[in-house]
Every structure is written in structure tokens, then in C-alpha cells.
CHARMM internal coordinates of N, CA and C (Angstrom, degrees):
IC EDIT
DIST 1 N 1 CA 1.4355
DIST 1 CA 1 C 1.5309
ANGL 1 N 1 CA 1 C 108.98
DIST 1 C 2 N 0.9680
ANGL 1 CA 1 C 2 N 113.95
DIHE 1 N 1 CA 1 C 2 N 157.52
DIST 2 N 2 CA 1.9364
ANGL 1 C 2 N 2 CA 131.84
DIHE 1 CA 1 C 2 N 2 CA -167.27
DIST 2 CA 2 C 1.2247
ANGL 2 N 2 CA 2 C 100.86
DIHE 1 C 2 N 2 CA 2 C -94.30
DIST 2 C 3 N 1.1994
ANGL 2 CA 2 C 3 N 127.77
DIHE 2 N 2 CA 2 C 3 N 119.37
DIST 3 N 3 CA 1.4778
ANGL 2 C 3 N 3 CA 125.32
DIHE 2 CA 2 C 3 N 3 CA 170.79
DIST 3 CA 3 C 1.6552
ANGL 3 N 3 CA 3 C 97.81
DIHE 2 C 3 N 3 CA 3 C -109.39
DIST 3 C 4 N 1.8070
ANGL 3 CA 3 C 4 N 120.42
DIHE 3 N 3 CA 3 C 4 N 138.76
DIST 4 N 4 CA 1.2151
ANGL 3 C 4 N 4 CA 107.56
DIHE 3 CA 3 C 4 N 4 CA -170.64
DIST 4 CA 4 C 1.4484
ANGL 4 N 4 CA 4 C 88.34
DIHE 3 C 4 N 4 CA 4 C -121.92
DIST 4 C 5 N 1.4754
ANGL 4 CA 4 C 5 N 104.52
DIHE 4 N 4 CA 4 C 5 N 170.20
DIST 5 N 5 CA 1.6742
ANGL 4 C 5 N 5 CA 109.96
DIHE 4 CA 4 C 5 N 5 CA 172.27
DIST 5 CA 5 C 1.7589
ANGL 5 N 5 CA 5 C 108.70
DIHE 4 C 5 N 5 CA 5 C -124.48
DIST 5 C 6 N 1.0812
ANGL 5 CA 5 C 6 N 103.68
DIHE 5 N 5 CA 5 C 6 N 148.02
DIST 6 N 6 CA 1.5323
ANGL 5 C 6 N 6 CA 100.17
DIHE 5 CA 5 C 6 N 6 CA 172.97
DIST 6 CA 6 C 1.7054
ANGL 6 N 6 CA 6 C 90.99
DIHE 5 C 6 N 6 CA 6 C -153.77
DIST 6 C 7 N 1.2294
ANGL 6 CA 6 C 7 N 91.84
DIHE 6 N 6 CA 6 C 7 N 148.02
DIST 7 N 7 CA 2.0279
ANGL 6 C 7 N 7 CA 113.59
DIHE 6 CA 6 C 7 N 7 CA -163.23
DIST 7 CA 7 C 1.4525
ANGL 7 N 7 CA 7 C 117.86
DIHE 6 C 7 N 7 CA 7 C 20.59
DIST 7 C 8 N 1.8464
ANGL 7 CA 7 C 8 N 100.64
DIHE 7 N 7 CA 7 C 8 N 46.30
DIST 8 N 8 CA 1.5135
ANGL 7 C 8 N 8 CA 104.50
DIHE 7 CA 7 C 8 N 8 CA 176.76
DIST 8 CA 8 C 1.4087
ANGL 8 N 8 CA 8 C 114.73
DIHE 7 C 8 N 8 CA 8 C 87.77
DIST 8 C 9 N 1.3844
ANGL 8 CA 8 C 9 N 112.32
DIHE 8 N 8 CA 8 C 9 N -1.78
DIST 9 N 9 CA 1.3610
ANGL 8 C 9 N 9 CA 93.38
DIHE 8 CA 8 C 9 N 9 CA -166.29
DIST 9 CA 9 C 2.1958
ANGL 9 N 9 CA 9 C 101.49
DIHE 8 C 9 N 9 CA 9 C -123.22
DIST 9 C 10 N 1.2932
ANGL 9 CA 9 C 10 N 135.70
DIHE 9 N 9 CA 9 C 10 N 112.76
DIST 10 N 10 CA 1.0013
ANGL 9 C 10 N 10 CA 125.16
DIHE 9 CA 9 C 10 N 10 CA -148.16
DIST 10 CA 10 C 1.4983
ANGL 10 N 10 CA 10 C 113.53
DIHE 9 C 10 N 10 CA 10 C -81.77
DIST 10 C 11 N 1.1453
ANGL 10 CA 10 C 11 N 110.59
DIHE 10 N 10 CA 10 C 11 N 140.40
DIST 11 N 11 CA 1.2236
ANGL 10 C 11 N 11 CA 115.75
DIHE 10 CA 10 C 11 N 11 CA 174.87
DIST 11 CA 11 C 1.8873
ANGL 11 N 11 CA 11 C 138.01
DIHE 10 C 11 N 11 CA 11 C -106.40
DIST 11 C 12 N 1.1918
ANGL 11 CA 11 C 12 N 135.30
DIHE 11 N 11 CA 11 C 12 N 138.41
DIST 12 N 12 CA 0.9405
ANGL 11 C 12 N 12 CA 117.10
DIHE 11 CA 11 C 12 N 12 CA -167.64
DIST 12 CA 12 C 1.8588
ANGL 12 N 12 CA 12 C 109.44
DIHE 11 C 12 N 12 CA 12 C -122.59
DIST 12 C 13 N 1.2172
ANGL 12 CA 12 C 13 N 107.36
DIHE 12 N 12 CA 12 C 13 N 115.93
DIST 13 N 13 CA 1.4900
ANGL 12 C 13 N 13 CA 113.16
DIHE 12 CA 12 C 13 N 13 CA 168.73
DIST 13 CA 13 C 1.5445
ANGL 13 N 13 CA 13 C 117.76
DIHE 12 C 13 N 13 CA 13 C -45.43
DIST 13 C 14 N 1.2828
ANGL 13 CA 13 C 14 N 123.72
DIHE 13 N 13 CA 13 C 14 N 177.26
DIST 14 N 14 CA 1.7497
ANGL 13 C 14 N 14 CA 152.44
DIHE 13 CA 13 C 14 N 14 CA -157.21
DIST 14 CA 14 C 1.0262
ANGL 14 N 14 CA 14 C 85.46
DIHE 13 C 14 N 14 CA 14 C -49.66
DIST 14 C 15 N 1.4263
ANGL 14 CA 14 C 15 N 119.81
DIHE 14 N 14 CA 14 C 15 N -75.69
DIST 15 N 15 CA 1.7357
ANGL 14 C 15 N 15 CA 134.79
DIHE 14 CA 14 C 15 N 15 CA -150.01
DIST 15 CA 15 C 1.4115
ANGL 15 N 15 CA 15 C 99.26
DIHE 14 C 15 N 15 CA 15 C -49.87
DIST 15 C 16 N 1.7550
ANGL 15 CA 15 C 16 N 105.93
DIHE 15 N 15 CA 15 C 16 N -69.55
DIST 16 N 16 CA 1.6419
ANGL 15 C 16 N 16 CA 84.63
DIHE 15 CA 15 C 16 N 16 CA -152.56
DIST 16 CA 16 C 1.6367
ANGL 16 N 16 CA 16 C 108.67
DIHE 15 C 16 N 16 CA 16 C -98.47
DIST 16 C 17 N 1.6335
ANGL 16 CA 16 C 17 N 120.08
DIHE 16 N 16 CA 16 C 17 N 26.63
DIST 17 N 17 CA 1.6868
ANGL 16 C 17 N 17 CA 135.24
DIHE 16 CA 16 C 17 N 17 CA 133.61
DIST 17 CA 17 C 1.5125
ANGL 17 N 17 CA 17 C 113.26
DIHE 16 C 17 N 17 CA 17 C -48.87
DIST 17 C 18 N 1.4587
ANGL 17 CA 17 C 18 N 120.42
DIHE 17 N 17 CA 17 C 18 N -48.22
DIST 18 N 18 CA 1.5276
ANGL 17 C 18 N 18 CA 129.54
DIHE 17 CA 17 C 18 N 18 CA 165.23
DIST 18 CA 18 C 1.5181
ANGL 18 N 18 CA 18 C 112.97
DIHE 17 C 18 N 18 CA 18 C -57.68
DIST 18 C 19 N 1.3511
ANGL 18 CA 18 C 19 N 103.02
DIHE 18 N 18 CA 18 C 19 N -66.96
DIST 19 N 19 CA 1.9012
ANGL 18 C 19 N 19 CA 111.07
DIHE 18 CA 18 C 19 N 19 CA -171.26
DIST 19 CA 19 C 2.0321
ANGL 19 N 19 CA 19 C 97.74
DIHE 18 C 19 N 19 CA 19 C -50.79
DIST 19 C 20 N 1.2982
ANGL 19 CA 19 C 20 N 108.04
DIHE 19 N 19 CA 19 C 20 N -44.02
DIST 20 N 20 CA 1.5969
ANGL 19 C 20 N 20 CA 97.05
DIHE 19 CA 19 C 20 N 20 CA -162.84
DIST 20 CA 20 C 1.6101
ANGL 20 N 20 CA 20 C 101.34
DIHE 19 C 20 N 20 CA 20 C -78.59
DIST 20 C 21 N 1.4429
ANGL 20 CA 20 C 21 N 123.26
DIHE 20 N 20 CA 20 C 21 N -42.62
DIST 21 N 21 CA 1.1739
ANGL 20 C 21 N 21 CA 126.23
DIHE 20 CA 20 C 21 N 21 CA 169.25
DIST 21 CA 21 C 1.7131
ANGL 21 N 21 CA 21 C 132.31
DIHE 20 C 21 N 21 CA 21 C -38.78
DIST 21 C 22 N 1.4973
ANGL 21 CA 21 C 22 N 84.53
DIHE 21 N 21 CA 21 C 22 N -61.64
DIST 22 N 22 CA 1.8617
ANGL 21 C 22 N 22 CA 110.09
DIHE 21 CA 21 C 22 N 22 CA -167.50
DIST 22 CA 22 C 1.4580
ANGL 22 N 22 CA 22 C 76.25
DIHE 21 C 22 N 22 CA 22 C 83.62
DIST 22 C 23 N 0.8902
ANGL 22 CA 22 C 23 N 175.25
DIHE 22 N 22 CA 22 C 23 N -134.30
DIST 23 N 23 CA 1.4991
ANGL 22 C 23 N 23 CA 147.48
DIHE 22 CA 22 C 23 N 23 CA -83.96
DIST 23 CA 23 C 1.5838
ANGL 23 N 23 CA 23 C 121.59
DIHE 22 C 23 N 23 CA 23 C -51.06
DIST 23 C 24 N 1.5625
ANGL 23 CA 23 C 24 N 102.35
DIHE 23 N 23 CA 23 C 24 N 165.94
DIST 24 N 24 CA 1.7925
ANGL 23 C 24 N 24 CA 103.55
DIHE 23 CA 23 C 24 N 24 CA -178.93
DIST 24 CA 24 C 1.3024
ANGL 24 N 24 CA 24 C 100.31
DIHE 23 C 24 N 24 CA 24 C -115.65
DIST 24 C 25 N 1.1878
ANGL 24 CA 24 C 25 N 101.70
DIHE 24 N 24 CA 24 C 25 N 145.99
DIST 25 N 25 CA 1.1909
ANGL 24 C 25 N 25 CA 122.51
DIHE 24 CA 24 C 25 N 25 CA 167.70
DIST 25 CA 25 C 1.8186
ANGL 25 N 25 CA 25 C 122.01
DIHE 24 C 25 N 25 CA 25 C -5.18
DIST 25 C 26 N 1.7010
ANGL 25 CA 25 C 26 N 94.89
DIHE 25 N 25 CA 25 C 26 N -60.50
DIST 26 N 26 CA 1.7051
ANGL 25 C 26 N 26 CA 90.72
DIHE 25 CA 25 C 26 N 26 CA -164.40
DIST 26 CA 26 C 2.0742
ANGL 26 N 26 CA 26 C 93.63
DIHE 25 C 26 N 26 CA 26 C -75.29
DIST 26 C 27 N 0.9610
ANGL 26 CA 26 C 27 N 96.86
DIHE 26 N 26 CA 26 C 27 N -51.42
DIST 27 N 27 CA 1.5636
ANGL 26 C 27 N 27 CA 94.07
DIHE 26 CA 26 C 27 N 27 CA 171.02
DIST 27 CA 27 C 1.9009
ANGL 27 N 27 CA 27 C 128.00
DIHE 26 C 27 N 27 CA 27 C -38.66
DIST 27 C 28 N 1.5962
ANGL 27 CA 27 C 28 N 104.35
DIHE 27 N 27 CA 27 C 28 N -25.79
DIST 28 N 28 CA 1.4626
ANGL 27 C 28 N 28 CA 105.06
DIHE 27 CA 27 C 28 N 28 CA -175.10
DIST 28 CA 28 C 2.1146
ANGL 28 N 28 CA 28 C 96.88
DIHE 27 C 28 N 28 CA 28 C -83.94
DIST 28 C 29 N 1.6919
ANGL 28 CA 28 C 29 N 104.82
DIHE 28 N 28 CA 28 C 29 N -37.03
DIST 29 N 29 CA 1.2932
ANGL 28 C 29 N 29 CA 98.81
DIHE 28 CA 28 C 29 N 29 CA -170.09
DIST 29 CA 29 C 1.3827
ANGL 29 N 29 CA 29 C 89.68
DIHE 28 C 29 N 29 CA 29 C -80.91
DIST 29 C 30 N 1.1689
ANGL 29 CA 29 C 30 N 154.25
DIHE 29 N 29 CA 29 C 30 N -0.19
DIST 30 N 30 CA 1.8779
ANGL 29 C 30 N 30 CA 139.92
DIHE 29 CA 29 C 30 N 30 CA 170.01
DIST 30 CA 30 C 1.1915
ANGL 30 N 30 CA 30 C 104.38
DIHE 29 C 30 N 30 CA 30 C -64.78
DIST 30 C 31 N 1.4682
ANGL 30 CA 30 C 31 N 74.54
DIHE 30 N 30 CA 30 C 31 N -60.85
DIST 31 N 31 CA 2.3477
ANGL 30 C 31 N 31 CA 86.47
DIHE 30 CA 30 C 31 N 31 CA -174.09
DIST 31 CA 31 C 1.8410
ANGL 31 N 31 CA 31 C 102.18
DIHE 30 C 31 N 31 CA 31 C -31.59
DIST 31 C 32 N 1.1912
ANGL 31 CA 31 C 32 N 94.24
DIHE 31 N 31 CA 31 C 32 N -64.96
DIST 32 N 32 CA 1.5421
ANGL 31 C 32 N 32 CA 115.70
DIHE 31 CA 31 C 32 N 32 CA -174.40
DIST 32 CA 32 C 1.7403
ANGL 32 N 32 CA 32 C 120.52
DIHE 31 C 32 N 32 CA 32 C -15.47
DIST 32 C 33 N 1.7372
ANGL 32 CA 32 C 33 N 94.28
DIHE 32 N 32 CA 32 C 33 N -60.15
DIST 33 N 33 CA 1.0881
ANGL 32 C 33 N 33 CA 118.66
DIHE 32 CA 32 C 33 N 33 CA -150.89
DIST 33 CA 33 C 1.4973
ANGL 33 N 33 CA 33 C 88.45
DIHE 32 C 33 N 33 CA 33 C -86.16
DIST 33 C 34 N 1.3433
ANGL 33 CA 33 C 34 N 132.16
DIHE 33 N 33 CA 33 C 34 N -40.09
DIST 34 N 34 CA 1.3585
ANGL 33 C 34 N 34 CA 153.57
DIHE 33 CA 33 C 34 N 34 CA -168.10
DIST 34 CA 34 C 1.8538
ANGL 34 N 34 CA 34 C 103.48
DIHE 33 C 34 N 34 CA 34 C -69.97
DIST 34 C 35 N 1.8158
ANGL 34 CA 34 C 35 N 114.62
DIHE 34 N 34 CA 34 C 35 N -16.19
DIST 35 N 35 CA 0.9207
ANGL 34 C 35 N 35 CA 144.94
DIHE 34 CA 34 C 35 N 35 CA 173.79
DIST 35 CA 35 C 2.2969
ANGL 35 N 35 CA 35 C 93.59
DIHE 34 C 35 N 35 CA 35 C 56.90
DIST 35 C 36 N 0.9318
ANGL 35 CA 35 C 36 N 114.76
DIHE 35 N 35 CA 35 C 36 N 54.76
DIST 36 N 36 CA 1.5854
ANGL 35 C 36 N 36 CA 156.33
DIHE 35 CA 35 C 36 N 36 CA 143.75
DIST 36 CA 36 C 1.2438
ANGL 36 N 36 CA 36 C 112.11
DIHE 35 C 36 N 36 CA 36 C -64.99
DIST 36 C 37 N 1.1264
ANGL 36 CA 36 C 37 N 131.36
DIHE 36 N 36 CA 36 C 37 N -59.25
DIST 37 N 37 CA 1.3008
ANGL 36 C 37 N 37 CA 108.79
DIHE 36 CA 36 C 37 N 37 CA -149.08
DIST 37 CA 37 C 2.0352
ANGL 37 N 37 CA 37 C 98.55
DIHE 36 C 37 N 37 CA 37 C -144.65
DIST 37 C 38 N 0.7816
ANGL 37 CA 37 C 38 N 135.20
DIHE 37 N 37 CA 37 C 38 N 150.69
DIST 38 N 38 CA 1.4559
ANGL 37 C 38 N 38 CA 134.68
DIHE 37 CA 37 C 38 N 38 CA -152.07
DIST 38 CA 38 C 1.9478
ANGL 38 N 38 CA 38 C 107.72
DIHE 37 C 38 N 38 CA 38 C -73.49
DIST 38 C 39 N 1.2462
ANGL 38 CA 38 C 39 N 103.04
DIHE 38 N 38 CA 38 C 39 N 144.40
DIST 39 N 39 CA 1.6270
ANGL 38 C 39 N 39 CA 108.03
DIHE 38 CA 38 C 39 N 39 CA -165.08
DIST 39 CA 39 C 1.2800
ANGL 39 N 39 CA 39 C 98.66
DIHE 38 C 39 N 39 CA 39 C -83.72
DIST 39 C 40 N 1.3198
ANGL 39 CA 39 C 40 N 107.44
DIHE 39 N 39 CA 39 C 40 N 158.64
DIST 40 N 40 CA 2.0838
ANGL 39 C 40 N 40 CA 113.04
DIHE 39 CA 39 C 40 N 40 CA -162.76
DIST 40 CA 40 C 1.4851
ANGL 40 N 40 CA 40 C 81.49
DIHE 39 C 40 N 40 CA 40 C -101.70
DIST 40 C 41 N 1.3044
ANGL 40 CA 40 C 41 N 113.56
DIHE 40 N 40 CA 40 C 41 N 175.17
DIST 41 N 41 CA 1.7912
ANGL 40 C 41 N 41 CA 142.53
DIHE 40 CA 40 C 41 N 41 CA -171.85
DIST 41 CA 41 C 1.3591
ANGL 41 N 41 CA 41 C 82.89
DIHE 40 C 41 N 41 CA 41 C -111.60
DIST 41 C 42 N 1.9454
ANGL 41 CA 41 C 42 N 102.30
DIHE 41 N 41 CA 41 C 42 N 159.08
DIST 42 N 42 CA 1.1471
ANGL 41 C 42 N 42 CA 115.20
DIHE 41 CA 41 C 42 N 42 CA 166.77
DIST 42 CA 42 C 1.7233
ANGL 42 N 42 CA 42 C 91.31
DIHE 41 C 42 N 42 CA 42 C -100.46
DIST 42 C 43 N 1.2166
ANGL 42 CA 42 C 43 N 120.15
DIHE 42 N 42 CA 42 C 43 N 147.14
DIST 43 N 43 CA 1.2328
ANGL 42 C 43 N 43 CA 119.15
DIHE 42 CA 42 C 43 N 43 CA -166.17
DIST 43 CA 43 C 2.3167
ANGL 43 N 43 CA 43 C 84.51
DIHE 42 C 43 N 43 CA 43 C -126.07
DIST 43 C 44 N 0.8929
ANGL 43 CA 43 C 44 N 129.72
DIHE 43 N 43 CA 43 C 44 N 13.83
DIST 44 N 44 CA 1.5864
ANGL 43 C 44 N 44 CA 124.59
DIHE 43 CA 43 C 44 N 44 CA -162.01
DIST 44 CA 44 C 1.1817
ANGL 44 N 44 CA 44 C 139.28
DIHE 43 C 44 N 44 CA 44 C 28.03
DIST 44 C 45 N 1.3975
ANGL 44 CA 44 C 45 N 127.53
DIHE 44 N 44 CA 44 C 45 N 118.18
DIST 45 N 45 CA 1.4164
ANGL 44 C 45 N 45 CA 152.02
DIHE 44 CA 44 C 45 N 45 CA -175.71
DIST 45 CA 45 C 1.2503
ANGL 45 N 45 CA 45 C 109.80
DIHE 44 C 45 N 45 CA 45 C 115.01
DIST 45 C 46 N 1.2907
ANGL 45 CA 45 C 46 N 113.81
DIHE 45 N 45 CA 45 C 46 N 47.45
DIST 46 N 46 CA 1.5652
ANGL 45 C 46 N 46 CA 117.22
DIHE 45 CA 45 C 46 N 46 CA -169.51
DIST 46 CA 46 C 1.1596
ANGL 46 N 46 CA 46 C 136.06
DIHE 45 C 46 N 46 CA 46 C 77.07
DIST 46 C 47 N 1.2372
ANGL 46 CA 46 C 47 N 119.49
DIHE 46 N 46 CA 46 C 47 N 14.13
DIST 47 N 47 CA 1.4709
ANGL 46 C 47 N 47 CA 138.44
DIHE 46 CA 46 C 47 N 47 CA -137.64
DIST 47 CA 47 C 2.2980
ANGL 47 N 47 CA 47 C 90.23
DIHE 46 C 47 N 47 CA 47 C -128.13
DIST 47 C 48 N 1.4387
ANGL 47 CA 47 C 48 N 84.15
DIHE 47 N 47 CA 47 C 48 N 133.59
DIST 48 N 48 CA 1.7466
ANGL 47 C 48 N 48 CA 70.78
DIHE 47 CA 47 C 48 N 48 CA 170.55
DIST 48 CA 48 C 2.0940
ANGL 48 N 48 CA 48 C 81.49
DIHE 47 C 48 N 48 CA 48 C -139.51
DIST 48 C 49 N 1.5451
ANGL 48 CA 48 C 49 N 86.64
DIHE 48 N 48 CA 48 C 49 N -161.50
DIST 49 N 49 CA 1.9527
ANGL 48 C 49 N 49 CA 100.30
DIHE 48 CA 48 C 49 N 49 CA 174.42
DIST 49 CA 49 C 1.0970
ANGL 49 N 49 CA 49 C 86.22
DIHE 48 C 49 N 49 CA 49 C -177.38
DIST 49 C 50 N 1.5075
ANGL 49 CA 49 C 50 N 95.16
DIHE 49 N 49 CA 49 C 50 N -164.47
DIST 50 N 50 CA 1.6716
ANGL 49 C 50 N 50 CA 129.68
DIHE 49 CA 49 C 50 N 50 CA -166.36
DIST 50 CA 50 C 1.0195
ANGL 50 N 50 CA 50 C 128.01
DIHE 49 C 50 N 50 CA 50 C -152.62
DIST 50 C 51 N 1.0945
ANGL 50 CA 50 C 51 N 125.86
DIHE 50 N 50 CA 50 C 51 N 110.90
DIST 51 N 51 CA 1.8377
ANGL 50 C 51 N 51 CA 117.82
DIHE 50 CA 50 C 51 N 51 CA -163.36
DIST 51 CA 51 C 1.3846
ANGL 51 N 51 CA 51 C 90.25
DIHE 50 C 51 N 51 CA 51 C -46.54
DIST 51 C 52 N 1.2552
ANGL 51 CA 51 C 52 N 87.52
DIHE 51 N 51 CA 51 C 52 N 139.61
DIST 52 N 52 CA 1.8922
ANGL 51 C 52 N 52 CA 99.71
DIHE 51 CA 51 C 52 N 52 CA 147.17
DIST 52 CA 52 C 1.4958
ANGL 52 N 52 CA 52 C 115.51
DIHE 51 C 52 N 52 CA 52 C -55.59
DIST 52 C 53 N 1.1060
ANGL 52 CA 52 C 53 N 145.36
DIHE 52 N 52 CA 52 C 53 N -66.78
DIST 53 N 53 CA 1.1435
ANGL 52 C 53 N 53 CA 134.93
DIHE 52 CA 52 C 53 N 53 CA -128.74
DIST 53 CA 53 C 1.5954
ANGL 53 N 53 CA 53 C 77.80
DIHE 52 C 53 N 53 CA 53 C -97.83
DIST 53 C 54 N 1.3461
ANGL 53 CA 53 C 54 N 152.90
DIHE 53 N 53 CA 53 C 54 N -46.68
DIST 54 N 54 CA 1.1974
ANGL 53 C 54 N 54 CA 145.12
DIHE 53 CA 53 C 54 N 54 CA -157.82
DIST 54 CA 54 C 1.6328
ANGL 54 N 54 CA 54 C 93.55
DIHE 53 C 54 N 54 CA 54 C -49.58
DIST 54 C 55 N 1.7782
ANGL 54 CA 54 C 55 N 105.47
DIHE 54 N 54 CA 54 C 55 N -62.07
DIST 55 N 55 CA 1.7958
ANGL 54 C 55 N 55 CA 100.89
DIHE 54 CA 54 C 55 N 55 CA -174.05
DIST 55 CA 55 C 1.6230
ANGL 55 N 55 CA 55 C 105.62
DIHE 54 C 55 N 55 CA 55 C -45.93
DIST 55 C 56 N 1.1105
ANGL 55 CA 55 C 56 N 114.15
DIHE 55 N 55 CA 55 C 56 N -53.87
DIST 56 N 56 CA 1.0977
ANGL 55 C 56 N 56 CA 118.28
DIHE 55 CA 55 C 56 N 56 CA -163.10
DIST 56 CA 56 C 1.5684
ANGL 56 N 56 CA 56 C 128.06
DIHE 55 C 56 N 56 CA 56 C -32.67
DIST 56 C 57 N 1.8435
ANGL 56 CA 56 C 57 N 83.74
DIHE 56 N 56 CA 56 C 57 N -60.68
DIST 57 N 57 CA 1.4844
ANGL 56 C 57 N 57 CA 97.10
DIHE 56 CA 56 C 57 N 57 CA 174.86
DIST 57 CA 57 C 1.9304
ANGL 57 N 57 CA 57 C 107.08
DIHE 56 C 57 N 57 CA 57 C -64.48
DIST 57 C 58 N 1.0010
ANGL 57 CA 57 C 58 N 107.38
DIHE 57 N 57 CA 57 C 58 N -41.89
DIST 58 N 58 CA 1.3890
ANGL 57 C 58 N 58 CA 97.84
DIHE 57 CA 57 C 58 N 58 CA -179.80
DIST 58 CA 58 C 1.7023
ANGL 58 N 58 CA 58 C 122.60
DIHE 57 C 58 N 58 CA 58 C -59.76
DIST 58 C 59 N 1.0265
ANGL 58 CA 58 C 59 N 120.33
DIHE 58 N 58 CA 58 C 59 N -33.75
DIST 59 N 59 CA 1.3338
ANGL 58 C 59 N 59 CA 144.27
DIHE 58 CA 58 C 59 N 59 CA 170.59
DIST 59 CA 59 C 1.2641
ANGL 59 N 59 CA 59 C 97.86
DIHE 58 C 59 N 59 CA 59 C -46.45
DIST 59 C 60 N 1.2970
ANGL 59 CA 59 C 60 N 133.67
DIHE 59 N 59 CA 59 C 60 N -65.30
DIST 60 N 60 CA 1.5011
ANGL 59 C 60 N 60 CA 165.15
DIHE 59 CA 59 C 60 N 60 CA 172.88
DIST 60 CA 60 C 1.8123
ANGL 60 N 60 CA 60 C 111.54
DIHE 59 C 60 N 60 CA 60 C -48.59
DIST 60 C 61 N 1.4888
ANGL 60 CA 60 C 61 N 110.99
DIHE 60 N 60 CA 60 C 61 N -60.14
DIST 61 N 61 CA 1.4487
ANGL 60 C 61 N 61 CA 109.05
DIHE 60 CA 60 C 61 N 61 CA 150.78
DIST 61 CA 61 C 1.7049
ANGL 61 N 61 CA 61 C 126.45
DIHE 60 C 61 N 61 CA 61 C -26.55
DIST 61 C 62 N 1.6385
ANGL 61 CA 61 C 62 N 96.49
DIHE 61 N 61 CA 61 C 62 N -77.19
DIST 62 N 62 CA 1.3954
ANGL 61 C 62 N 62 CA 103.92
DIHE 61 CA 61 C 62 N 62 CA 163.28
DIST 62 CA 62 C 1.1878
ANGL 62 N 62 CA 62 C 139.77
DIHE 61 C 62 N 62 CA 62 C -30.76
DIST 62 C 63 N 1.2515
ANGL 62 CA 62 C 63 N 135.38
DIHE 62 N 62 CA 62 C 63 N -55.27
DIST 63 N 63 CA 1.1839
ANGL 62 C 63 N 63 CA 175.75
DIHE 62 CA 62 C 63 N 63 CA -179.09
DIST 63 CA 63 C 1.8807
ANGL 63 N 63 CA 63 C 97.22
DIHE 62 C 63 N 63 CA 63 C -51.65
DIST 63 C 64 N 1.4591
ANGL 63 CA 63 C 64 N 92.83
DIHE 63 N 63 CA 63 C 64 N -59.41
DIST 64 N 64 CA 2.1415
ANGL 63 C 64 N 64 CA 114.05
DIHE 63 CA 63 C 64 N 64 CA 168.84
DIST 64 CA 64 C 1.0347
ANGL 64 N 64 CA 64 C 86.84
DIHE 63 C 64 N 64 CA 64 C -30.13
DIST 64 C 65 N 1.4672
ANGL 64 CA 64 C 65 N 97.17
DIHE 64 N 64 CA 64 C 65 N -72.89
DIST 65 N 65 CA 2.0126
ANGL 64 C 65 N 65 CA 121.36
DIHE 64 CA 64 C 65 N 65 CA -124.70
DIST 65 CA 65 C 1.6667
ANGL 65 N 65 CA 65 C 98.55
DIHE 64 C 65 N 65 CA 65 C -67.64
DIST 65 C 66 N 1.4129
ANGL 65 CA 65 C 66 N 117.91
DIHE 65 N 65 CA 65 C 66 N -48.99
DIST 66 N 66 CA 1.4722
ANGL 65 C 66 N 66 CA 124.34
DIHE 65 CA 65 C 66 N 66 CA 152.69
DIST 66 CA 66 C 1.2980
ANGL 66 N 66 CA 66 C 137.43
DIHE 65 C 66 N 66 CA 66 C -28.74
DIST 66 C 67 N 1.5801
ANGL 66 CA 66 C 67 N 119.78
DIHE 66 N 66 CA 66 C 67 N -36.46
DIST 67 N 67 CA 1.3785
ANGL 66 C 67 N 67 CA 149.11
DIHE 66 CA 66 C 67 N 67 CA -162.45
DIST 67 CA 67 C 1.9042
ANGL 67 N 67 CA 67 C 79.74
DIHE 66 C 67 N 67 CA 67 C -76.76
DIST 67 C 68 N 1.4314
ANGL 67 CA 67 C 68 N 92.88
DIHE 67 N 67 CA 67 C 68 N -72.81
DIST 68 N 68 CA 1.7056
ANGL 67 C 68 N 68 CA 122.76
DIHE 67 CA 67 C 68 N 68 CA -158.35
DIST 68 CA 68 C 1.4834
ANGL 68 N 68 CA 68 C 114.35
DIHE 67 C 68 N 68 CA 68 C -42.07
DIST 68 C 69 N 1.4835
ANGL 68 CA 68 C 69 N 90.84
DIHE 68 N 68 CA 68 C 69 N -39.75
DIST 69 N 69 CA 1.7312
ANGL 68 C 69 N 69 CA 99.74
DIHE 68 CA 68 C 69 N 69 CA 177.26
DIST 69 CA 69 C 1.5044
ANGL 69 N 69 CA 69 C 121.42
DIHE 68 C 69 N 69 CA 69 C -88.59
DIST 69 C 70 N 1.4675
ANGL 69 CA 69 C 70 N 116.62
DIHE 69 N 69 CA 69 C 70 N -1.30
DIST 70 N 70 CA 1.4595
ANGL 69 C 70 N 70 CA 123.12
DIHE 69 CA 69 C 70 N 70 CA -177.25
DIST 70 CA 70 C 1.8197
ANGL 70 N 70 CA 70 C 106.28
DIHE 69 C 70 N 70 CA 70 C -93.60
END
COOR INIT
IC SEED 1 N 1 CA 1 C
IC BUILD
């Protein structure tokens, strides 16, 4: 998978937002819209991403919130 950078800071396209997630697609843009889950960059030519570290930390949230409820 392509990890891109823009002003230093790296970004990661659809695919591996899915692979690190396990979520699909229509579920990552719900979250989105539901303002859940972190907003993608326009990266231009059709092209968007996601900071890394935004998934990350969210990934990481989850992960808490899971802990908390077990």
C-alpha cells in the first residue's frame, strides 16, 4: 500500500484506511459524516487520504473504549 505525504505529514489512501481499520468503505465515509471517525484530505485529481496519525489515534481510541467495556 502507498503511503503519501503532504507538508510532512503522511498520509494513507482507501485501501490501507480499510486494512488498518477492518472497516468498508461506506462505513468509513458514515463515520465521517457522523463526524466519528477522522475527515480525509483532498490530495487532487480525485485523490483524497488520511493522516496517519489521525487513524491512528482513532484506531487507538477504540481499542480504550473496548479495553473499558471488557
Amino acid at each position: 500500500m502507498t503511503t503519501y505525504s503532504h507538508s510532512g505529514e503522511a498520509l494513507w489512501r482507501l485501501p490501507r484506511v480499510r486494512e488498518m481499520t477492518g472497516l468498508g468503505r461506506a462505513t468509513i465515509y458514515r463515520r465521517m459524516i457522523a463526524g466519528t471517525f477522522p475527515q480525509r484530505r483532498d490530495l487532487g485529481g480525485n485523490r483524497v487520504g488520511w493522516r496517519r496519525s489521525e487513524v491512528e489515534a482513532w484506531i487507538v481510541s477504540r481499542e480504550s473504549k473496548d479495553s473499558a467495556s471488557n
